[in-house]
Steps between C-alpha positions, in 0.01 A plus 500: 500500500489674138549302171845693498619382817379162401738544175809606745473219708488254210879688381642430803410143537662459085807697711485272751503164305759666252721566818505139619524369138800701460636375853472121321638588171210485294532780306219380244220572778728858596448634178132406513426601832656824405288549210144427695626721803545801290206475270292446829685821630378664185143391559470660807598805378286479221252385695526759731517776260198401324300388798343153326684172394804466271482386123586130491812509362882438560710736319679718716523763215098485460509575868750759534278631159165564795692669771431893504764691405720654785 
């Protein structure tokens, strides 16, 4: 399994657990489940587009920053 793939099925676990948190009404734990699945999303694509680990970091932005251009 690749470091990206590793990445993708870290963002769908957040979706997961932001799925069932929204079921219960917790919106706190939505929004942040939300937030980790998509910058996890964006570390497998940055991940895969570079071929070596992420930067440690959480902005989204920075992320989005990495990604080749289209």
């Amino acid at each position: 399994m690749s470091e990206a793939e590793r990445w993708l099925i870290f963002a769908q676990e957040d979706l997961r657990m932001a799925d069932l948190a929204l079921r219960d009404g917790i919106y706190n734990q939505v929004c942040f489940h939300s937030q980790q699945c998509v910058e996890k999303a964006l570390k497998a694509l940055v991940t895969d587009s570079r071929k070596n680990a992420p930067p440690r970091t959480h902005g989204i932005t920075d992320l989005m920053e990495m990604l080749p251009p289209n």
